[in-house]
C-alpha positions in Angstrom: 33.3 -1.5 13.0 29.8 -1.1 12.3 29.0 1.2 9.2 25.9 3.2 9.1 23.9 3.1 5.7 24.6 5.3 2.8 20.8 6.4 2.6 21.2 7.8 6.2 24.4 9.5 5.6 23.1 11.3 2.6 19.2 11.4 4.1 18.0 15.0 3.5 17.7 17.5 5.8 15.7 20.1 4.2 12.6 19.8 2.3 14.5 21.2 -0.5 16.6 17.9 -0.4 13.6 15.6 -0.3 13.4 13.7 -4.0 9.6 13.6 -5.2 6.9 13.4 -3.3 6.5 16.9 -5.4 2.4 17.4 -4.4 3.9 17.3 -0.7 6.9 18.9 0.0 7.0 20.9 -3.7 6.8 24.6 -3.6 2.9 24.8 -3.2 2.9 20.6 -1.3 0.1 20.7 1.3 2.5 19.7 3.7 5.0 22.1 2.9 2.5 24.5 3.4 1.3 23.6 6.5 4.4 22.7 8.5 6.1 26.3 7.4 3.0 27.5 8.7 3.7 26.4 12.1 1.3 23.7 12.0 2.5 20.2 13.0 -0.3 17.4 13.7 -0.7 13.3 13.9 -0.1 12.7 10.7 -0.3 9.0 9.0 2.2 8.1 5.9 1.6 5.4 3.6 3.0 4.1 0.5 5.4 2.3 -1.0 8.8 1.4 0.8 12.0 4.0 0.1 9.7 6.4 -0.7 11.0 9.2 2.5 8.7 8.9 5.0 11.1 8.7 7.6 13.1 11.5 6.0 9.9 13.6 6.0 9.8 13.0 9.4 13.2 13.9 10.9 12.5 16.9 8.3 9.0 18.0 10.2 10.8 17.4 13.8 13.7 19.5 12.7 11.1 22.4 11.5 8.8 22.5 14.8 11.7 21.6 17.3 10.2 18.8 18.8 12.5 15.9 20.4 12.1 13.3 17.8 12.1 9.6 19.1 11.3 6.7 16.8 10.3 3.6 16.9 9.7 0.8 14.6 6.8 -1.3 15.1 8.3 -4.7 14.0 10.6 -4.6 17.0 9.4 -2.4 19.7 7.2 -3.5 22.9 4.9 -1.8 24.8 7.2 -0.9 27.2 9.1 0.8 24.7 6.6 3.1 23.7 5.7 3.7 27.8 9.2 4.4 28.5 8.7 7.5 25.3 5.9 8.8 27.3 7.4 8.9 30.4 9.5 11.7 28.8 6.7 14.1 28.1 6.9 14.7 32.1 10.6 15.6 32.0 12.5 18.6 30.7 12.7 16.4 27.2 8.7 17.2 27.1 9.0 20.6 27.3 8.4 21.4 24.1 6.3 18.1 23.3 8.0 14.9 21.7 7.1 14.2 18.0 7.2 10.3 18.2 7.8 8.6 14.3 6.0 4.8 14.1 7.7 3.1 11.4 5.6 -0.2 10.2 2.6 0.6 12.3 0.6 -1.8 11.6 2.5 -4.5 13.6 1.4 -3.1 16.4 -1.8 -4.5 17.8 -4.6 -2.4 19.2 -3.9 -2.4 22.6 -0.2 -1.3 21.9 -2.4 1.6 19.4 -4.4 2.5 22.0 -1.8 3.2 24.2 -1.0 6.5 22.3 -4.7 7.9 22.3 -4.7 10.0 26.0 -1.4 11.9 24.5 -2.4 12.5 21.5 -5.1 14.0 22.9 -3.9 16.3 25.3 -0.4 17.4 22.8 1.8 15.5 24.8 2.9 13.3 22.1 2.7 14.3 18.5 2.7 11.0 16.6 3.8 10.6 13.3 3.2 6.7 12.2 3.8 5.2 8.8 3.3 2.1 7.0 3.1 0.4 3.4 -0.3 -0.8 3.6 -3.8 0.7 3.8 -4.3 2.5 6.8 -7.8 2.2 7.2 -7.3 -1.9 7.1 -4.3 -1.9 9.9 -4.8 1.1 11.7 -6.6 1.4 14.6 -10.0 3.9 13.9 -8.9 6.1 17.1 -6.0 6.7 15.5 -6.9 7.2 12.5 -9.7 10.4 13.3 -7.4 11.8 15.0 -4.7 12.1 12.3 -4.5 13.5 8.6 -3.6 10.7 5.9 -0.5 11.5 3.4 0.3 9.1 0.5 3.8 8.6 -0.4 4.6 7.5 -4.4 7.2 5.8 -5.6 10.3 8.1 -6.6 10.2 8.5 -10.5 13.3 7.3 -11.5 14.6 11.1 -12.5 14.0 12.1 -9.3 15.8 9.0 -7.8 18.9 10.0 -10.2 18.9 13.0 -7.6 19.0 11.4 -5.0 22.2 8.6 -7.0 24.2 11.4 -7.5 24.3 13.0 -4.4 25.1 9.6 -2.7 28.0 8.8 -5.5 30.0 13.0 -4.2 29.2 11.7 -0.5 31.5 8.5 -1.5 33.8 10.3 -3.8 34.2 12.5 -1.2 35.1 10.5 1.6 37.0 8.1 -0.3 38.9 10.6 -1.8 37.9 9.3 -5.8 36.2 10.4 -8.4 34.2 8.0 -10.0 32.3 8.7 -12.3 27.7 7.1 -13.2 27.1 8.0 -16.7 23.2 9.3 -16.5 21.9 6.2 -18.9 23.8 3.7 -15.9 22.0 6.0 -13.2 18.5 5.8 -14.8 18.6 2.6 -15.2 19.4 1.5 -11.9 16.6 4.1 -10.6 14.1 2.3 -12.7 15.2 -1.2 -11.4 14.8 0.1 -7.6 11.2 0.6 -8.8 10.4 3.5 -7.3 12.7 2.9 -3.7 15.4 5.4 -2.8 16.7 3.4 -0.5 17.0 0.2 -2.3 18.6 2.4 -5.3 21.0 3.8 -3.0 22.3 0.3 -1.7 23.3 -0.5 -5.0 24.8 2.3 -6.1 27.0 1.7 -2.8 27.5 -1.5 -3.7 28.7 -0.8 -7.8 30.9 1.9 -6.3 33.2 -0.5 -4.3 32.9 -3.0 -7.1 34.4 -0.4 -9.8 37.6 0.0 -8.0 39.1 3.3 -6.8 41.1 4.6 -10.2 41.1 8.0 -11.2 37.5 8.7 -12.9 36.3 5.1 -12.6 33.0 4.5 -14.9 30.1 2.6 -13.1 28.8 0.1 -15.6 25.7 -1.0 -16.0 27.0 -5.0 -16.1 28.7 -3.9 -12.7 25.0 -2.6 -11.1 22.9 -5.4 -12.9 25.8 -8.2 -11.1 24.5 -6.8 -7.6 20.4 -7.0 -8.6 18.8 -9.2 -11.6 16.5 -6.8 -11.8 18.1 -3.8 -12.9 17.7 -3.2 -16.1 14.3 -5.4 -16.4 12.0 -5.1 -13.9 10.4 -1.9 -14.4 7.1 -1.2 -13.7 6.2 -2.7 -16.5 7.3 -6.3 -15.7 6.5 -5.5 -12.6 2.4 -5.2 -14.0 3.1 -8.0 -16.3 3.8 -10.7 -13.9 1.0 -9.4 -11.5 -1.2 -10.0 -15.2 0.4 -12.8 -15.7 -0.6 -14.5 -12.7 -4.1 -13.3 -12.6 -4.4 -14.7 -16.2 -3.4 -18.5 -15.2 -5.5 -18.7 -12.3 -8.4 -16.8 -14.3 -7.7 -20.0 -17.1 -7.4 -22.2 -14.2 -3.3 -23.3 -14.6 -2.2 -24.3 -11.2 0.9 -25.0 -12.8 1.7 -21.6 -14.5 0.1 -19.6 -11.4 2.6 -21.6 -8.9 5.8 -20.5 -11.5 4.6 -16.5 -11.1 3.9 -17.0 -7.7 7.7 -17.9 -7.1 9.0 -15.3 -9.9 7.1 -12.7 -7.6 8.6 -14.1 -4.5 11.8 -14.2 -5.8 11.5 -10.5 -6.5 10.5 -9.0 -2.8 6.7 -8.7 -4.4 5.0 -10.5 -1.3 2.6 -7.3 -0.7 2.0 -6.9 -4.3 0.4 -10.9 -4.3 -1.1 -10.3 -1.0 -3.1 -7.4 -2.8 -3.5 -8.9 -6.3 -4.9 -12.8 -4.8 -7.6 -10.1 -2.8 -8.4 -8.9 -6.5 -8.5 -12.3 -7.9 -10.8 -13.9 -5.8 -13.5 -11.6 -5.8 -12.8 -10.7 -9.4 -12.5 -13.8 -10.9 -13.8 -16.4 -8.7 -16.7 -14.9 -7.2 -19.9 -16.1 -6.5 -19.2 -19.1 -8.0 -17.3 -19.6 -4.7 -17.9 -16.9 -2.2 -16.1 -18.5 0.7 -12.7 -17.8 -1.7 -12.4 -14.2 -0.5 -12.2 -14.7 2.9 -10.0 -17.9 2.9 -7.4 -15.7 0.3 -7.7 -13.2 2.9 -6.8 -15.1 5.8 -3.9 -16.5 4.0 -2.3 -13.4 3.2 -3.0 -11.9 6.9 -0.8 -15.0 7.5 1.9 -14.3 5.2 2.2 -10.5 6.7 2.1 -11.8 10.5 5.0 -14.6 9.2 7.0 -12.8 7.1 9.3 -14.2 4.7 10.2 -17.5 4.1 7.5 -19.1 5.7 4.7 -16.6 3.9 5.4 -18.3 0.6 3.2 -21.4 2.0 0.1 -19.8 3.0 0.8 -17.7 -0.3 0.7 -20.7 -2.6 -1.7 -22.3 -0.5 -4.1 -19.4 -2.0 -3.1 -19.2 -5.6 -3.6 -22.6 -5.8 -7.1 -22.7 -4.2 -8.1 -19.5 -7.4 -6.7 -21.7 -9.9 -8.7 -24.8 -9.3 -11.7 -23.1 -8.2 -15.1 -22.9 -10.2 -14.5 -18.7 -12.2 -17.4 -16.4 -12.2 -16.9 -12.6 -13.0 -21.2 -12.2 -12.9 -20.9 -9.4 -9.5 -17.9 -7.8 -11.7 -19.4 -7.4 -14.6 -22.8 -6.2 -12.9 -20.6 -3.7 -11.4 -19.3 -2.2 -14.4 -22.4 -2.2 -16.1 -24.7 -0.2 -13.3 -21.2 1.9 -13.3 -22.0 3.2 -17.1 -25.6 3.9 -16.3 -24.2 5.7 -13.2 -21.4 7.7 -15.1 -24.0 8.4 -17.6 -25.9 10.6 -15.2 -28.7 8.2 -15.5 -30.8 7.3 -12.1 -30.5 10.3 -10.6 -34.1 10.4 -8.7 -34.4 7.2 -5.9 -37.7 6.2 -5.8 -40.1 8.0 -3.5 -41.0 5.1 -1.2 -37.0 4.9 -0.7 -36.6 8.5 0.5 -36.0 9.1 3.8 -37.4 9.8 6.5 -40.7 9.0 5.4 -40.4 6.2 3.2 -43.8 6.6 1.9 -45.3 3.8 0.6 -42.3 1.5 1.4 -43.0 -2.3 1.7 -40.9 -4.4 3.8 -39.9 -7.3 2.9 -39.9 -9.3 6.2 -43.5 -8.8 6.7 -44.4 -10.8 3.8 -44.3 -14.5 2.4 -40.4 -15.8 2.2 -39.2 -12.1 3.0 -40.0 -10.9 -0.5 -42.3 -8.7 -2.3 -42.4 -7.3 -6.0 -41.3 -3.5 -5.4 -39.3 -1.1 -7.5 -36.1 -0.6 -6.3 -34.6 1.2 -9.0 -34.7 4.8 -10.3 -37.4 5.0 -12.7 -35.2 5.3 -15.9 -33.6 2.7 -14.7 -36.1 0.4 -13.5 -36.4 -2.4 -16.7 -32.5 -2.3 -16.2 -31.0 -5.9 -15.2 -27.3 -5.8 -14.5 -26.8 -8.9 -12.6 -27.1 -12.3 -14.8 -26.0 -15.6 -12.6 -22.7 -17.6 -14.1 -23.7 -21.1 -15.0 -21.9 -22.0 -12.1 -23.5 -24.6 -9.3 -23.8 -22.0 -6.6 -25.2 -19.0 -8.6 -27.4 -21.2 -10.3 -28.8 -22.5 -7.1 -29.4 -19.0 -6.0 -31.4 -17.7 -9.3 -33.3 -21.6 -9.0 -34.4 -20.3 -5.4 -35.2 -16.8 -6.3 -36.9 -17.8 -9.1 -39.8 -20.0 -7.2 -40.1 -17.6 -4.9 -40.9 -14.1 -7.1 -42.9 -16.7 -9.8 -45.1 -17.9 -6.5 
């Protein structure tokens, strides 16, 4: 016999029910607001996993009395999502069909740009989500047409919600009445980090492991048995192994950054590397290396399309390619610098010649010896500024060498 999930037996079906996500479905949520005012369009959700975007969902299809069909992009074909529109000219289109995308970002454009003519017309009303940037896996059609929500992770009070009402469901059906002591239930909320879901699962999990006497207490040895984690990896260590990691490479430790590599791994934190290696090699290694970014971020496009355990290699292939590369933070630092000038209200007239859509007195470069020539570029109060200074790396100093001849000739 096949049992469903506790997170689906217990999913809300209200927005009353849903647990955070307070500055959207709160008393005054702009979504809230806008579905209760009849008002149901494409919408895109991102964030973290466990966070209720496919509760928010069911909850919108529910409200506007759409037929809700979903469909989750890891797993679906292309025939799948035809076979969905072939309903919005039967008697289940009658009223439109509010199609949910989980993981949208495994589809590929073609399978995206299937959608576009219904969404158009109000034949489909799609609802996609997905844990990564939208505007880096999302096709741009699909993305002017639809209104952006970000989901948070659950604070863990709010998950505790959510724990409670999952432990009456099994008390309730199993006839017992054990008992999760608030410090057990916050502690296995902050171990989910943020995930409902994944809080959920344990909590089902500790329940059966308690045993069925009369007010049987859910320790927090019994949770921490089912997940390492619980009880340690807050957000916290969570922040400290991402810093951890971005520390060795910046020192240049292969060594230590393949150990956090691993320890991340280990802990389902394959996105959070993905993201962090992007940082790293534009932070950290920089111009001393340009060609790093791009290689890091064909890496990690490989570990999404592979997916665990085969990710881990192109993973490792790019932590160890920061660690012994040549480090420059020279474009960071020139960053933050022109940023306090700019936060400082300082530069706020462009030079005349710059203006559109005259550009009086403009010079350009092309037209002259080596495509240069001395002109202000800067904001007068700015214009003695100098915010970039080359690393004493090979690559950066070739560059400054270069530039060098050619403004002194």
């Amino acid at each position: 016999m096949v049992q469903s999930p506790l997170a689906d037996a217990i999913r809300p079906k209200n927005m009353n029910e849903i647990v955070g996500q307070q500055h959207l479905f709160g008393p005054s949520g702009v979504l809230r607001r806008m579905v209760e005012a009849g008002r149901v369009t494409n919408m895109i959700f991102f964030g973290p996993p466990g966070t209720g975007k496919t509760t928010a969902a069911s909850v919108i299809a529910a409200m506007s009395g759409m037929t809700f069909r979903k469909l989750n992009a890891t797993t679906a074909s292309l025939q799948d999502v035809k076979d969905i529109l072939s309903e919005t000219e039967g008697m289940f289109g009658t009223n439109g069909i509010l199609l949910y995308l989980d993981e949208i970002q495994y589809f590929n454009r073609k399978q995206q740009q299937s959608l576009l003519e219904y969404m158009e017309d109000g034949r489909i009303t799609l609802i996609a989500s997905t844990t990564e940037n939208p505007h880096f896996y999302v096709y741009n059609a699909i993305i002017s047409r639809s209104s952006l929500f970000e989901f948070k992770p659950v604070a863990p009070r709010d998950v505790l919600i959510s724990l409670n009402r999952a432990l009456a469901w099994l008390n309730e059906q199993g006839g017992t009445s054990t008992v999760l002591p608030e410090k057990v239930g916050l502690a296995l909320a902050e171990g989910a980090g943020g995930d409902v879901r994944r809080a959920v699962g344990l909590l089902e999990n500790a329940y059966y492991a308690t045993g069925f006497e009369p007010d049987a207490v859910i320790t927090l040895e019994c949770v921490s048995a089912f997940d390492a984690g619980v009880g340690n990896f807050s957000d916290d260590v969570h922040y400290d192994l991402l810093g951890c990691l971005q520390k060795s490479i910046r020192g240049s430790d292969p060594d230590a950054a393949a150990f956090y590599v691993a320890k991340m791994l280990a802990l389902g934190e394959m996105f959070s590397l993905c993201r962090r290696l992007q940082v790293i090699a534009s932070e950290d290694i920089g111009l001393a290396y340009p060609q790093a970014a791009a290689i890091v971020r064909a890496c990690c496009e490989s570990a999404r399309e592979l997916g665990m355990p085969e990710a881990q290699i192109p993973l490792i292939h790019a932590a160890m390619l920061l660690a012994t590369s040549p480090k420059s933070n020279s474009a960071y630092n020139a960053l933050h610098a022109a940023m306090a000038d700019v936060e400082a209200g300082r530069g706020a007239r462009i030079p005349e010649h710059l203006q559109s859509p005259l550009f009086k007195g403009y010079k350009y470069p092309h037209d002259y010896e080596n495509h240069w020539v001395d002109q202000q570029y800067l904001p007068d109060d700015l214009k003695d500024r100098t915010y970039y200074v080359p690393g004493p790396n090979k690559t950066e100093q070739a560059a400054a060498a270069y530039w060098d001849a050619i403004k002194k000739k």
